[in-house]
N, C-alpha and C positions, 0 to 999 in steps of 0.2 A: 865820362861814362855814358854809354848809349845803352839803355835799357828797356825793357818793357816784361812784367812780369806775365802776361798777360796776350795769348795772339787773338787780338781781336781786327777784324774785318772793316768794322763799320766805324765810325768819328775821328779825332784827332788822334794820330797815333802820331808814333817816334818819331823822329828824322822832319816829320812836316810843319811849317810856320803853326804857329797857335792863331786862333781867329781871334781879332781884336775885340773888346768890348767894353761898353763902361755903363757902369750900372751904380745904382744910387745903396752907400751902404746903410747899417740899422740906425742914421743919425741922419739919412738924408742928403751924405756926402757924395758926389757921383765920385767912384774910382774909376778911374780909364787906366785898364792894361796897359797902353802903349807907355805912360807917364812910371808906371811904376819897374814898367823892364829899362827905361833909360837908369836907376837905382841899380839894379841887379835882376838876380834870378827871380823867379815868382815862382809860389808854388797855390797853384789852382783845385783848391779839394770842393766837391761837388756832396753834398749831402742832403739825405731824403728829408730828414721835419727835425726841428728845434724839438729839444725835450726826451722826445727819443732815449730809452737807453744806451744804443750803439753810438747815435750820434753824439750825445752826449760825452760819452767816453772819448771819442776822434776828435771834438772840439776840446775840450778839455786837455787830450792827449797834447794838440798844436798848442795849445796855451804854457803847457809845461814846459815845453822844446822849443819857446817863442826867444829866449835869449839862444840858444845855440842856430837857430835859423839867421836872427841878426846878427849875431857872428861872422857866418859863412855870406851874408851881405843879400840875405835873400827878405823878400817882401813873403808873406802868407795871407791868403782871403779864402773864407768859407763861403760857397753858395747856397741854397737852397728857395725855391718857392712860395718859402712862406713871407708874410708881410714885414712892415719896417718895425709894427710895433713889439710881432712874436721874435723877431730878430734883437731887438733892443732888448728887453726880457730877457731872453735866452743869455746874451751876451754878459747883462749886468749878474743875471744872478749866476754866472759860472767865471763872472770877473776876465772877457776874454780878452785878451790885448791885440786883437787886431778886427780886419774889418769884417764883417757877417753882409753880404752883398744879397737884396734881392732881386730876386728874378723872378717876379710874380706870372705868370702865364707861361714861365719856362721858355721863354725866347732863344736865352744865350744856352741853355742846355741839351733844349732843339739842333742848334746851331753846330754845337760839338757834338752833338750826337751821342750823349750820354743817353745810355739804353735802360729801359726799366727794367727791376727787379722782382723776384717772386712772382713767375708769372704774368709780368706786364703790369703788378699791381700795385709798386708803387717805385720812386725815382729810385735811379740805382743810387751807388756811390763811387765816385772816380775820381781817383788824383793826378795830376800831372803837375810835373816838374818842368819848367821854361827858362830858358838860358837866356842871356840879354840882346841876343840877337832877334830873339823870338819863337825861335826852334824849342820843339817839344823835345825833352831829353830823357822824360820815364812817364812812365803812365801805368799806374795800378788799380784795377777794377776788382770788387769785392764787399758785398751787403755787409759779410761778418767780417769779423778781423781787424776792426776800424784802428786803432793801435799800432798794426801795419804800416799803414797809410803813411803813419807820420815817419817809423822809422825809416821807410824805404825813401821817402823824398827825403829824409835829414839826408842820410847816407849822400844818395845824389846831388842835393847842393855842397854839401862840403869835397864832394869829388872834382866841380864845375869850381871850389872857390880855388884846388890844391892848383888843377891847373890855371885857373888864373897868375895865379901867385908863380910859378915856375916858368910861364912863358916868357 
């Protein structure tokens, strides 16, 4: 499934390689993309601040859908700005089962070109979905909705696991 809910101009969209990166999660751990697309799919959700209501809900939401993502053989990691310790925090007290990556200065966000929200005022939110080759296979952009997020990448990796599995 090639999709994008979303016709956005600027960052990583559909069809194109995903920018490599590795970045230390809320334990300190460095995750490198390249290591976890040799596993499977990845799905890369980019989010404004721990604590957050919205966000809360979108991390929460991947926390619920964390067995049906490893199912379909897919890796999930949340991003956001904030530090290892607001990431650790966040993580423990919402019990998440995977990795919370910081990107303190917003490097790798820069990078993708995840656009700010409200105004410029503060990080957007953007999902993408990556296939094991690297290729970006959905990407959804949207402050509200965060609950979204999660369905529309489950959907897409279990489409990326069916054709696995039939090829």
């Amino acid at each position: 499934m090639n999709t994008e809910t979303t016709s956005i101009s600027a960052g990583v969209v559909v069809g194109e390689r995903a920018i490599p990166f590795t970045l230390p999660d809320q334990d300190g751990k460095p995750f490198r993309l390249t290591e976890a697309l040799a596993r499977g799919p990845v799905v890369v959700f980019f989010y404004p601040k721990d604590g957050t209501p919205a966000c809360t809900a979108e991390a929460c939401s991947f926390r619920d859908a964390s067995a049906d993502f490893a199912a379909a053989g897919a890796t999930v990691v949340g991003i956001s700005s904030d530090n290892a310790a607001a990431h650790a925090k966040f993580a423990a007290e919402h019990k998440l089962s995977y990795p919370i990556l910081v990107d303190e200065g917003g490097r790798v966000r820069a990078q993708w070109k995840v656009p700010r929200a409200l105004f410029g005022m503060v990080d957007g939110r953007v999902t993408y979905v990556i296939d094991r080759q690297g290729v970006v296979r959905h990407r959804h952009e949207g402050l509200l909705g965060a609950k979204k997020h999660v369905e529309e990448a489950l959907a897409v990796v279990r489409s990326i696991a069916t054709k696995l599995a039939t090829a």
